[in-house]
C-alpha positions in Angstrom: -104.5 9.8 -69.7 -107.2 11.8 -71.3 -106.9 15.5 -72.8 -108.4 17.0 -69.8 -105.7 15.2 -67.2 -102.7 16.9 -66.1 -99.7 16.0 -66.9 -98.9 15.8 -63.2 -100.8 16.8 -60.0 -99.7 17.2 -56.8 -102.4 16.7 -54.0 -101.6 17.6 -50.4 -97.8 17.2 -50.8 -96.3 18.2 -47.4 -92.5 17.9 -46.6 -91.0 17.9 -43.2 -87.3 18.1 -42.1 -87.7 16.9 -38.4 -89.7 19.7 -36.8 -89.1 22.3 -39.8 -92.5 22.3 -42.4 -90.6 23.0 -45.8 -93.7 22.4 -47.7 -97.5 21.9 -46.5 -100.7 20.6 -48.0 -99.5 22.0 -52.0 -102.0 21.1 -54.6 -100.9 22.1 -58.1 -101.5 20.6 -61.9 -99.1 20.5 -64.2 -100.2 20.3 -67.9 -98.7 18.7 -70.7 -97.3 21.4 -73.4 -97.4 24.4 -70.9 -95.1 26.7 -69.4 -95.9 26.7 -65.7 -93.4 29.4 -63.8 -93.2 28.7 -60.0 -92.2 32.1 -58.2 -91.8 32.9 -54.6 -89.4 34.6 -52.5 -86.0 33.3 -50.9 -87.1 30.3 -48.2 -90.7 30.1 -50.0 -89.9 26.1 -50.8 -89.2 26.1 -54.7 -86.3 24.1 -54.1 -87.8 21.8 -51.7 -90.8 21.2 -54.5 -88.6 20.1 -57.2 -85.9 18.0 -55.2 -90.0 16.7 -54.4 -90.7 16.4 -57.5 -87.6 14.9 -59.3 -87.2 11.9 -56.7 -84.3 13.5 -54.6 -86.6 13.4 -51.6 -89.8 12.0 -50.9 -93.0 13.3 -49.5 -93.6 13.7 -45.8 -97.8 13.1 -47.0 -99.3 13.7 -50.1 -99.9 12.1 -53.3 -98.6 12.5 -56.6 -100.2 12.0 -59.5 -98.1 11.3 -62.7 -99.9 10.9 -66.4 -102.6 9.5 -64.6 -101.5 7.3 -62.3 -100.6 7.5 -58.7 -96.5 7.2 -58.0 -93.8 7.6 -56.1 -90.2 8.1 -56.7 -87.5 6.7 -54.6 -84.3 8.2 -56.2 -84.0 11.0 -59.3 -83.5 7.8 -61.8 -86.8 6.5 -61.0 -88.5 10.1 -62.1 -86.0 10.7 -64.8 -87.4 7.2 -65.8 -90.7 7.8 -65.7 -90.2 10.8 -68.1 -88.9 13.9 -65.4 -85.8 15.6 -66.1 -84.9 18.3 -63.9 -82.1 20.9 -65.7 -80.7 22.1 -62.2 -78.1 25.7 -62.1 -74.7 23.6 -62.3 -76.4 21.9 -65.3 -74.4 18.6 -64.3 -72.2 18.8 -67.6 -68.9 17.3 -68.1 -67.0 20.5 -69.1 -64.5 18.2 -70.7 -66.4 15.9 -73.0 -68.1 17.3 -76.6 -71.5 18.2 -77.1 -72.3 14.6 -78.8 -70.9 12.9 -75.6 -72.5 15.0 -73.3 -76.0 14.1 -74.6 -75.6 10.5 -74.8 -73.6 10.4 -71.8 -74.9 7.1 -70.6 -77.1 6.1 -73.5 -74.3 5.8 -76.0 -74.6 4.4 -79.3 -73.3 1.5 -79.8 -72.9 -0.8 -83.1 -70.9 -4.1 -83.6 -70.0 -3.4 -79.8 -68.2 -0.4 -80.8 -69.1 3.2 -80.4 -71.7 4.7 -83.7 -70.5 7.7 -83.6 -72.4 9.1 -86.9 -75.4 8.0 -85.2 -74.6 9.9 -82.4 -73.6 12.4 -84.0 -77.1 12.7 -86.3 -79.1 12.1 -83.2 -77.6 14.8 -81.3 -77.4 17.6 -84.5 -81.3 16.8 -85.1 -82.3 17.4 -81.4 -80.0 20.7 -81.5 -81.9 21.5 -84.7 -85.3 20.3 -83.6 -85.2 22.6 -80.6 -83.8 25.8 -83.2 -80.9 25.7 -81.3 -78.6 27.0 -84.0 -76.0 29.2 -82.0 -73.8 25.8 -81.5 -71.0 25.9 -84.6 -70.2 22.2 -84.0 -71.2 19.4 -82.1 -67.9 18.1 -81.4 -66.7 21.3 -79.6 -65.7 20.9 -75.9 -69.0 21.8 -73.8 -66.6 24.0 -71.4 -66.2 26.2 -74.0 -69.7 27.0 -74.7 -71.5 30.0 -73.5 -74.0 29.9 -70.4 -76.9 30.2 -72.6 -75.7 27.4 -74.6 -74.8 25.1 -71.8 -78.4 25.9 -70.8 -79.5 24.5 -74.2 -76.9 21.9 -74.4 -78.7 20.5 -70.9 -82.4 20.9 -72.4 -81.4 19.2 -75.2 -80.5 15.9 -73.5 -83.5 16.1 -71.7 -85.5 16.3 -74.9 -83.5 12.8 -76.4 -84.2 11.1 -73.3 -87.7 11.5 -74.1 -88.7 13.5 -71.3 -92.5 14.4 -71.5 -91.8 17.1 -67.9 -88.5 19.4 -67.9 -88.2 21.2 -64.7 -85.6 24.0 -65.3 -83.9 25.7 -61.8 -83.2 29.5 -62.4 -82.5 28.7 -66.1 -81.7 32.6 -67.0 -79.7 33.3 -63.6 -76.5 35.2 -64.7 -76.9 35.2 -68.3 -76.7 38.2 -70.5 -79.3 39.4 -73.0 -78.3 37.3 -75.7 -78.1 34.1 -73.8 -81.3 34.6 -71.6 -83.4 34.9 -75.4 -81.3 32.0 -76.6 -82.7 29.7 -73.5 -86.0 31.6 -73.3 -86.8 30.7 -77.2 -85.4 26.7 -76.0 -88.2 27.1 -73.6 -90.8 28.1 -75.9 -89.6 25.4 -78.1 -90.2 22.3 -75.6 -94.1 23.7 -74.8 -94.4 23.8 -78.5 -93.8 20.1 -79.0 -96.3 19.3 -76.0 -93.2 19.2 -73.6 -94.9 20.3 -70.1 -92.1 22.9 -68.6 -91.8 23.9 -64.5 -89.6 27.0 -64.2 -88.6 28.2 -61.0 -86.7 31.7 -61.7 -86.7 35.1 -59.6 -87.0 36.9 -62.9 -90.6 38.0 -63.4 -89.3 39.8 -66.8 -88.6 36.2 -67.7 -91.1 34.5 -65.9 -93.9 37.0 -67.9 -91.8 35.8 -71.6 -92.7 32.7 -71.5 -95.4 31.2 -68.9 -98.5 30.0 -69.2 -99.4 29.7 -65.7 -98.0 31.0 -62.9 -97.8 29.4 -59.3 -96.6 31.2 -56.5 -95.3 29.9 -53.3 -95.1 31.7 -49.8 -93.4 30.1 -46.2 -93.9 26.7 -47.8 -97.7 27.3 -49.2 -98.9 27.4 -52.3 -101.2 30.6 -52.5 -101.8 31.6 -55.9 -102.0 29.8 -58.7 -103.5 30.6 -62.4 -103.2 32.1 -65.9 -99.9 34.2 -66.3 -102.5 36.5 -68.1 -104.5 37.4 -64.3 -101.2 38.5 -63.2 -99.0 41.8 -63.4 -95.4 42.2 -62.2 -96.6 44.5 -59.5 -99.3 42.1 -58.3 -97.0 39.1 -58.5 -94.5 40.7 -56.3 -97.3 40.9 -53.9 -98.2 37.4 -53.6 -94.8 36.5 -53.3 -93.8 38.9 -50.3 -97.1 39.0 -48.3 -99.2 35.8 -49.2 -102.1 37.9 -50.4 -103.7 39.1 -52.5 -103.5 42.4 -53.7 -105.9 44.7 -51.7 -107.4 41.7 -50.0 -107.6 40.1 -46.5 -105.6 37.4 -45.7 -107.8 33.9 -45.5 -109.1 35.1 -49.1 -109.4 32.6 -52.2 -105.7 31.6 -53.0 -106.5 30.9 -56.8 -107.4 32.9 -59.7 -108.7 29.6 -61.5 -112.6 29.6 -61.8 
């Protein structure tokens, strides 16, 4: 994969549930070590395009294109495989395990067929500290009792030892306070900065603004806008999202603010 290849692209991606159109003809690129936030009112298909994305359904038509090379993904293993972790609301935590066996849950450590648990241990407090997550006290500390922002960082983390090279991250800020939205914002900043390529899907714009490079913006299943964060305001992202337009322009108008 050369430096000018996404990380991903999606080409013509449709997705059908009998006569429904969830998603139709979606080309997007997803770069490696970028923030790209995908916006778009309730219904617009965000949900749709990751379950797409991360293997839980397949395409109705359309190619995928990941580091290169054309795939597709059967089941969420096969993409978490191939380097795509998807961070979804519930976070999929065991509430009553540590931090330590949370993260390795299912890649445990083992030596002389017995449990390393300094190793884990290490492994886990270098990923934490790798990712300036510093609000945890200690790693052995039941994950339930951890706040959401946390959690949030908790899940990112695990991601991150898995050696995932695409986090998707599903409303990553929803119902957190103002503490625990920077705490997970900075983890997001953190993964573009080690040439992690990032997917956020959050109604937030104040959020969405914080951290993305690009933004791409979805309407009744279409993609219609997609470019720098930096050709976008609030005001005119709101617009895309609730009309399909531009603002102050005709429907049927250029859909991308990419030369």
């Amino acid at each position: 994969m050369n430096d000018a290849e996404p990380l991903l692209r999606l080409r013509g991606i449709g997705k059908s549930f009998g006569p429904v159109r969830a998603l139709t003809d979606i080309n997007l690129d997803i770069p490696a070590g970028q923030v790209t936030a995908l916006v778009g009112d309730n219904g617009a298909g965000k949900s749709t395009m990751i379950k797409t994305i991360s293997g839980i359904w397949e395409p109705s038509h359309g190619d995928m294109v990941w580091q290169g090379k054309p795939v597709r993904f059967h089941s969420p293993k096969e993409a978490t495989d191939a380097g795509i972790a998807t961070v979804y609301q519930d976070l999929a935590l065991c509430d009553n395990l540590d931090i330590v066996q949370n993260m390795l849950l299912g890649h445990e450590l083992r030596r002389h067929g017995l449990l390393d648990e300094i190793t884990m241990e290490q492994t886990a407090k270098k990923t934490l500290a790798d990712l300036r997550v510093t609000t945890v006290r200690n790693i052995r500390q039941p994950v339930g009792s951890l706040s959401g922002g946390q959690r949030q960082a908790i899940a990112v983390a695990k991601a991150v030892m898995l050696e995932a090279k695409l986090v998707i991250m599903d409303e990553p800020t929803a119902a957190l306070g103002v503490s625990q939205t920077a705490l997970v914002l900075d983890t997001i900043k953190q993964l573009s900065s080690r040439g992690i390529a990032v997917l956020v899907i959050s109604h937030n714009l104040t959020d969405v603004f914080a951290v993305a490079d690009r933004i791409a913006v979805l309407y009744l299943g279409r993609l219609v806008s997609v470019g720098p964060a930096s050709d976008y305001t609030t005001n005119s992202a709101v617009h895309w999202m609730t009309t399909g337009t531009a603002p102050g322009a005709r429907a049927g108008e250029p859909q991308s603010t990419e030369g």
